[in-house]
C-alpha positions as a Markdown table, in Angstrom:
| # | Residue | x | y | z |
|---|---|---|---|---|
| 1 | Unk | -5.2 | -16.1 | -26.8 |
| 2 | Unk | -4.2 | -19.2 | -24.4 |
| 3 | Unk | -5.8 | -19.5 | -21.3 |
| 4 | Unk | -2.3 | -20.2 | -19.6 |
| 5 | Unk | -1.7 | -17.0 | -17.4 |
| 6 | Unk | 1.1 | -15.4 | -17.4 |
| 7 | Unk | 3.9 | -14.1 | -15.0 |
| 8 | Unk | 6.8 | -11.5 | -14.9 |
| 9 | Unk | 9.0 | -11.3 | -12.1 |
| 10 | Unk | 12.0 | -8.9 | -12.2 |
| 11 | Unk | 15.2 | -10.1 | -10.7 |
| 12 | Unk | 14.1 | -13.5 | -11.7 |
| 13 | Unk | 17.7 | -15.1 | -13.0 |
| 14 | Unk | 19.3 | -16.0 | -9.5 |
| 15 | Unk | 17.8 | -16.5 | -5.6 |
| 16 | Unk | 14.6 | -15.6 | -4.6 |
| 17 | Unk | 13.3 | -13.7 | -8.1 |
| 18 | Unk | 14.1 | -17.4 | -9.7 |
| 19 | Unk | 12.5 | -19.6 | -7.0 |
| 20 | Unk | 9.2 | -17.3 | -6.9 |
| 21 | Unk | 9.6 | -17.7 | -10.8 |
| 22 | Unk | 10.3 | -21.9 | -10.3 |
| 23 | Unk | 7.1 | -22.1 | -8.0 |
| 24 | Unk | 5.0 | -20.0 | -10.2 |
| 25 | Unk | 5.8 | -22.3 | -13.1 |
| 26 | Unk | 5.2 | -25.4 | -11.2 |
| 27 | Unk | 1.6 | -23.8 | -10.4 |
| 28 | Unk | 0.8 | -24.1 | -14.6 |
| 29 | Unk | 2.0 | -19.7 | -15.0 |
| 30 | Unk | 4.0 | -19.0 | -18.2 |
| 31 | Unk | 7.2 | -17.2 | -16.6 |
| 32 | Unk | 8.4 | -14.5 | -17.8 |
| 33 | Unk | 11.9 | -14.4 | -16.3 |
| 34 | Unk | 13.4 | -10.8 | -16.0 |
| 35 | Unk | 17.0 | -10.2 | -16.1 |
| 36 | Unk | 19.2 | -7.0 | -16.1 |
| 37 | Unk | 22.1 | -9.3 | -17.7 |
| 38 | Unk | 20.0 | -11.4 | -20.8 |
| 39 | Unk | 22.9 | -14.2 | -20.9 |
| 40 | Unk | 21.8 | -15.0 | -17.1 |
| 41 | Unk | 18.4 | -15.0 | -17.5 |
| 42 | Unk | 18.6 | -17.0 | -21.2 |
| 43 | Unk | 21.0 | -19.6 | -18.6 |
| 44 | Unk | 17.4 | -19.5 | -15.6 |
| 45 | Unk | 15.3 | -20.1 | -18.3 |
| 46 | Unk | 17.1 | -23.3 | -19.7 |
| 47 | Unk | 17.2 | -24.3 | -15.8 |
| 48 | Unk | 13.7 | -23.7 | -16.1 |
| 49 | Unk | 12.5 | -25.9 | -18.5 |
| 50 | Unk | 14.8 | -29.0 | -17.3 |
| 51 | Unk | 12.5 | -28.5 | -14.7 |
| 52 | Unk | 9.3 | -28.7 | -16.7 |
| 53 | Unk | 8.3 | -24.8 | -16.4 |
| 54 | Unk | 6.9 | -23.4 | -20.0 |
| 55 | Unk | 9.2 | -19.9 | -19.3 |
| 56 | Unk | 11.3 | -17.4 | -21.5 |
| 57 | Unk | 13.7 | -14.9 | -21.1 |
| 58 | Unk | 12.7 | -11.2 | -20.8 |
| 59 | Unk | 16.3 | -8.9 | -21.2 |
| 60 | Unk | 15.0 | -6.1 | -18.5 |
| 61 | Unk | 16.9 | -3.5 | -16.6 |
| 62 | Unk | 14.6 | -1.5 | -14.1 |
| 63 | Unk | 16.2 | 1.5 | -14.2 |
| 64 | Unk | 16.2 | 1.9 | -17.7 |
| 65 | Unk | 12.8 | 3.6 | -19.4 |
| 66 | Unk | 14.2 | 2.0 | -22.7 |
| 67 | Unk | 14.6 | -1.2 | -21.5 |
| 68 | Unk | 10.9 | -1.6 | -19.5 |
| 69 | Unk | 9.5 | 0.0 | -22.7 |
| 70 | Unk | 11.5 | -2.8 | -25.1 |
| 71 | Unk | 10.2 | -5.8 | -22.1 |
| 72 | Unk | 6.9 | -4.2 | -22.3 |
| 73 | Unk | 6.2 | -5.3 | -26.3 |
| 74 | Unk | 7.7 | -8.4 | -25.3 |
| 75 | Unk | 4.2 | -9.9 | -23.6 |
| 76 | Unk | 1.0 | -10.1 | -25.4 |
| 77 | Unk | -0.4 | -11.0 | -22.1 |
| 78 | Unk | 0.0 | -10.6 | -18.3 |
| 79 | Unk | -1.8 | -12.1 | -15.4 |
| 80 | Unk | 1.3 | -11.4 | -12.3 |
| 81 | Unk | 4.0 | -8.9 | -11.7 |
| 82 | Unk | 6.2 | -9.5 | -8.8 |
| 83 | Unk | 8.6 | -6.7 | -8.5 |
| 84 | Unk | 11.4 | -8.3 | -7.2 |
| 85 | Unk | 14.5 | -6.8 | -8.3 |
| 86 | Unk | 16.7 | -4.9 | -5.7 |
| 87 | Unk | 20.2 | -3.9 | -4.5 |
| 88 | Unk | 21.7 | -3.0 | -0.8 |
| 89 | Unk | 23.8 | -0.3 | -1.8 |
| 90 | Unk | 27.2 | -0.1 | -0.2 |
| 91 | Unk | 27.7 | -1.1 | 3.3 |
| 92 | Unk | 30.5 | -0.8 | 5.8 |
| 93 | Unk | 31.3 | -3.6 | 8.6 |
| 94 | Unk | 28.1 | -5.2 | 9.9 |
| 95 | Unk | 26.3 | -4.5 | 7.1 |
| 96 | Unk | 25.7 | -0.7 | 8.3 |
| 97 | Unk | 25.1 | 2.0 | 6.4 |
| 98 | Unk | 25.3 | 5.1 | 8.5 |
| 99 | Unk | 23.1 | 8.1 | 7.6 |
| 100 | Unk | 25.9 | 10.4 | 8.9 |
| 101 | Unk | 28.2 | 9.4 | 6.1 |
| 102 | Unk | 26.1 | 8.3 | 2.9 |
| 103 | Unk | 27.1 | 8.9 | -0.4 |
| 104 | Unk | 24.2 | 10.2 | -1.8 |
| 105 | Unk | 25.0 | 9.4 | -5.1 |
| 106 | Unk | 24.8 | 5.5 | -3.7 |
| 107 | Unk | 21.4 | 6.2 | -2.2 |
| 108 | Unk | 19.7 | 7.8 | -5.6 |
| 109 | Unk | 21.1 | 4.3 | -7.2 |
| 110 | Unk | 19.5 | 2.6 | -4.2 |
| 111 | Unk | 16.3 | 4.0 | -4.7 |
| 112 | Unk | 16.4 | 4.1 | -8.4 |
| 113 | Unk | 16.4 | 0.6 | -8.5 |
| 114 | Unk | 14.0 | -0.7 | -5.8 |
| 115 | Unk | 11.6 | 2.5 | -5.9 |
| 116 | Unk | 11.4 | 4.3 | -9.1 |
| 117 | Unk | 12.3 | 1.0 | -10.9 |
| 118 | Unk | 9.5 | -0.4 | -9.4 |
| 119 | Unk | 7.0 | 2.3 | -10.5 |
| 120 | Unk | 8.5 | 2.4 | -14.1 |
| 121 | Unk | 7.9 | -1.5 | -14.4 |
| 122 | Unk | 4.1 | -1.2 | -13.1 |
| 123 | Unk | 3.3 | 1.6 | -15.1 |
| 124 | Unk | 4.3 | 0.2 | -18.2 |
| 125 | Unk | 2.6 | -3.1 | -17.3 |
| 126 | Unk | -0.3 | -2.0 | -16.3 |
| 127 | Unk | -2.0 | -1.7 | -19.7 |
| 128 | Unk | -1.9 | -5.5 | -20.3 |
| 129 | Unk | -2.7 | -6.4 | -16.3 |
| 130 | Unk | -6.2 | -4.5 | -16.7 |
| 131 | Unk | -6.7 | -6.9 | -19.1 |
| 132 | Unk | -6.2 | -10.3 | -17.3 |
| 133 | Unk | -9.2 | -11.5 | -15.5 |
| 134 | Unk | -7.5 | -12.0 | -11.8 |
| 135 | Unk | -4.3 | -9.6 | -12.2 |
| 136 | Unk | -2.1 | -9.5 | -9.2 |
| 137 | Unk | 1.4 | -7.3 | -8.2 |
| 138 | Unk | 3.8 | -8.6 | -5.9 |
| 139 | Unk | 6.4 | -5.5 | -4.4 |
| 140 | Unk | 8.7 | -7.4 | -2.6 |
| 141 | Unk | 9.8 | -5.9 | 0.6 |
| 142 | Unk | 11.3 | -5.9 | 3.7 |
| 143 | Unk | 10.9 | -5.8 | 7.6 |
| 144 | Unk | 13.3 | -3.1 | 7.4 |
| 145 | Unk | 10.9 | -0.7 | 5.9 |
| 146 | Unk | 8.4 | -1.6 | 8.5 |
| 147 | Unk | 8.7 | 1.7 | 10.6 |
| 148 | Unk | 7.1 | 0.3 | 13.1 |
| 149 | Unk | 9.2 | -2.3 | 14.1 |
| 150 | Unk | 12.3 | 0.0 | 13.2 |
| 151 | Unk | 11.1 | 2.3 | 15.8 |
| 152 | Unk | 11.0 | -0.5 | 18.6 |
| 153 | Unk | 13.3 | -1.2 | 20.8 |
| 154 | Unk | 12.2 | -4.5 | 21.5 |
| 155 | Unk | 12.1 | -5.7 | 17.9 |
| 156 | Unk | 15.3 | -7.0 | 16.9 |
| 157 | Unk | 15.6 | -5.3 | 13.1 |
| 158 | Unk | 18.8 | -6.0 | 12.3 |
| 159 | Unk | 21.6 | -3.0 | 11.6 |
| 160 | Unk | 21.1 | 0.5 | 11.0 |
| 161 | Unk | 20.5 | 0.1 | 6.5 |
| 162 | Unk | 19.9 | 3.7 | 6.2 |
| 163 | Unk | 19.6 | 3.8 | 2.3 |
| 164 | Unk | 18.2 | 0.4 | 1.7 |
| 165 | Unk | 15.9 | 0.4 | 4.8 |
| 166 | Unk | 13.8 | 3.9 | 4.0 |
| 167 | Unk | 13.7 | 2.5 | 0.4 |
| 168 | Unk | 11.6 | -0.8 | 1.3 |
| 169 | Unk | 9.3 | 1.9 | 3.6 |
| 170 | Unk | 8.6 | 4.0 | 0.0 |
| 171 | Unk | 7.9 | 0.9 | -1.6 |
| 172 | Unk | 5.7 | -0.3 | 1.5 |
| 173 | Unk | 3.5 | 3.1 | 1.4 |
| 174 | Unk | 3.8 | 3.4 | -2.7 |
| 175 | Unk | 1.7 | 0.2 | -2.3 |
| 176 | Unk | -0.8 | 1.7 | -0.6 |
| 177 | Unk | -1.6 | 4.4 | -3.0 |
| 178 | Unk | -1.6 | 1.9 | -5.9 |
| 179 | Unk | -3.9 | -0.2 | -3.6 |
| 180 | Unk | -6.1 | 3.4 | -3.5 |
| 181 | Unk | -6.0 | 4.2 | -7.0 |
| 182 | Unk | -7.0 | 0.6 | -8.4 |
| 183 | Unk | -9.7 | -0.1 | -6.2 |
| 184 | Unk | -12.5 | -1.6 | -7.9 |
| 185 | Unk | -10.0 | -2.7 | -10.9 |
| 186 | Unk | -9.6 | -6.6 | -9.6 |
| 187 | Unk | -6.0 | -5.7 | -10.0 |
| 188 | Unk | -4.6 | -6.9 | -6.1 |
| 189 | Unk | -1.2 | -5.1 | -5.1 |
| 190 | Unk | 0.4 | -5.7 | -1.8 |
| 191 | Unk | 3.8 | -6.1 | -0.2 |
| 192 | Unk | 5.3 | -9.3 | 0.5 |
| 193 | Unk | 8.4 | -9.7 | 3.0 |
| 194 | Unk | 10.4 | -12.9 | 2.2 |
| 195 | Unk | 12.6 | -13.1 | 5.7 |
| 196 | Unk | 16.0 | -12.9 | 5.4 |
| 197 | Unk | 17.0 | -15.5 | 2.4 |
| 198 | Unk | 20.3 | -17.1 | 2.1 |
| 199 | Unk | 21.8 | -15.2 | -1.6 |
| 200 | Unk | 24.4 | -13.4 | -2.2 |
| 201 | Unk | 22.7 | -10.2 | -1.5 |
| 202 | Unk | 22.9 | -11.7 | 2.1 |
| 203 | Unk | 26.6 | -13.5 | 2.0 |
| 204 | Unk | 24.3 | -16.3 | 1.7 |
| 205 | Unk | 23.0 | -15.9 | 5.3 |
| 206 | Unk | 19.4 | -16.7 | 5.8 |
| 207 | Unk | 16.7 | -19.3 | 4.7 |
| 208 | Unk | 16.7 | -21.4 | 1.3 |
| 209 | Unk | 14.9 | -19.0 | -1.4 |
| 210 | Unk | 12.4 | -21.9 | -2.1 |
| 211 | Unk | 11.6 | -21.2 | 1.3 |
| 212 | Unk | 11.3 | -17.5 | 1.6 |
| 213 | Unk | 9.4 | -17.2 | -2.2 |
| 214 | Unk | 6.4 | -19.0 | -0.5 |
| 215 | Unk | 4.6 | -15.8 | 0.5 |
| 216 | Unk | 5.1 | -13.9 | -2.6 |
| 217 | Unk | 3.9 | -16.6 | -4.7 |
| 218 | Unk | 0.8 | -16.8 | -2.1 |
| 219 | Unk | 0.2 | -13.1 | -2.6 |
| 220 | Unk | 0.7 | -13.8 | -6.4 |
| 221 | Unk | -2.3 | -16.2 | -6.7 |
| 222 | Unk | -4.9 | -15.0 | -4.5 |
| 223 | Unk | -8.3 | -14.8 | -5.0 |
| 224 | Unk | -10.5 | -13.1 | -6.1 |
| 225 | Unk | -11.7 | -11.7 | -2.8 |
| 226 | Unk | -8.3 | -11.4 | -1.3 |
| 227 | Unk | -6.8 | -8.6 | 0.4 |
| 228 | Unk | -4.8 | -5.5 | -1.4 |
| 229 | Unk | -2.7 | -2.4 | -0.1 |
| 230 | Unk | -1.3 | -4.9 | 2.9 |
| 231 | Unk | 2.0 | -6.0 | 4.0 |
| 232 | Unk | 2.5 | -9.4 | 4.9 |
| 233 | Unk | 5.3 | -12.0 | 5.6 |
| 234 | Unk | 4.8 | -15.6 | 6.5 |
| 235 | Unk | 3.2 | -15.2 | 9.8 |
| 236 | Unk | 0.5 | -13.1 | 8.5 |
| 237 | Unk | 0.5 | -8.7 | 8.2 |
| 238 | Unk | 3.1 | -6.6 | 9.1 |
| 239 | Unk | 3.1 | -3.7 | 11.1 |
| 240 | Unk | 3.9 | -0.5 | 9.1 |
């Protein structure tokens, strides 16, 4: 088997999935670029490799059980999963979802996709992580699910998200427990918030993606002795 580690980030044709998978490439990782659509991501990867990253398309749909397994026997080796993919759900004006109105059916798509999709995509990895010598998961977050700050007055948190928000909180505490049950493993899991990034899951508000994938990609290649079960954004841990 090659030394060169490897790295599969989900949502990783467009925005911030394809920077963090750009800046893990530049760092020497093989990329692994997932995408629900495999046009998109075959289109990232040749983007990719103009720009020197060794990286190949993985067709991967988080929501599917067949599709994670089919990804799954697509590696023979992995070293870092950032679990990046994620929707909003449908908002009204001002980006607000109002808990007095959801659709429910919206919020089990919501959290199908940036919860259980996330659990389905770790579970099915984590066979060929405990066999990397420094593996590392990436869940990538939110302020929004910081119930802390949500709770705060003070804190400016943006509009009331109230299927997307309480999703980004599961995926915050889910962490934790994986953080709790792999103790001892070397496998390092925490949460990383990029900011708000300027995609089209934003209308493009926000900072560049090559900005905000800086402390995923941190989280993705720490040490040995680094932290796990946290929540962190640039500026260091976020409150929960």
């Amino acid at each position: 088997m090659s030394d060169t580690k490897t790295a599969l980030v989900t949502g990783a044709n467009k925005g911030l999935g394809y920077e963090i998978a750009a800046g893990l490439g530049a760092r020497g990782y093989r990329v692994a670029v997932g995408a629900r659509d495999r046009a998109r991501g075959e289109a990232a990867v040749k983007t990719l490799h103009a720009a020197g990253v060794d990286a190949f398309a993985v067709p991967l749909d988080v929501t599917s059980d067949r599709s994670v397994a089919e990804a799954r026997h697509l590696l023979d080796r992995l070293d870092v999963l950032v679990n990046n993919a994620g929707i909003s759900g449908e908002t009204g004006p001002g980006w607000v979802q109002d808990p007095t109105t959801l659709d429910l059916d919206m919020v089990r798509g919501v959290v199908d996709t940036n919860v259980y999709g996330v659990i389905r995509v770790t579970n099915a990895m984590l066979p060929l992580l405990r066999s990397s010598p420094a593996p590392r998961i990436v869940n990538v977050s939110s302020s929004v699910g910081s119930l802390t700050w949500q709770s705060d007055p003070a804190v400016e948190v943006g509009p009331v998200m109230a299927a997307y928000s309480p999703t980004k909180s599961y995926l915050n505490a889910i962490t934790v427990h994986y953080a709790r049950q792999l103790a001892g493993t070397g496998i390092l899991i925490n949460a990383a918030c990029p900011g708000l990034v300027a995609t089209d899951f934003t209308g493009f508000q926000g900072r560049p993606p090559h900005e905000a994938a800086a402390t995923p990609i941190r989280l993705a290649t720490l040490p040995d002795d680094g932290p796990t079960g946290a929540f962190f954004n640039d500026a260091g841990v976020v409150p929960w």
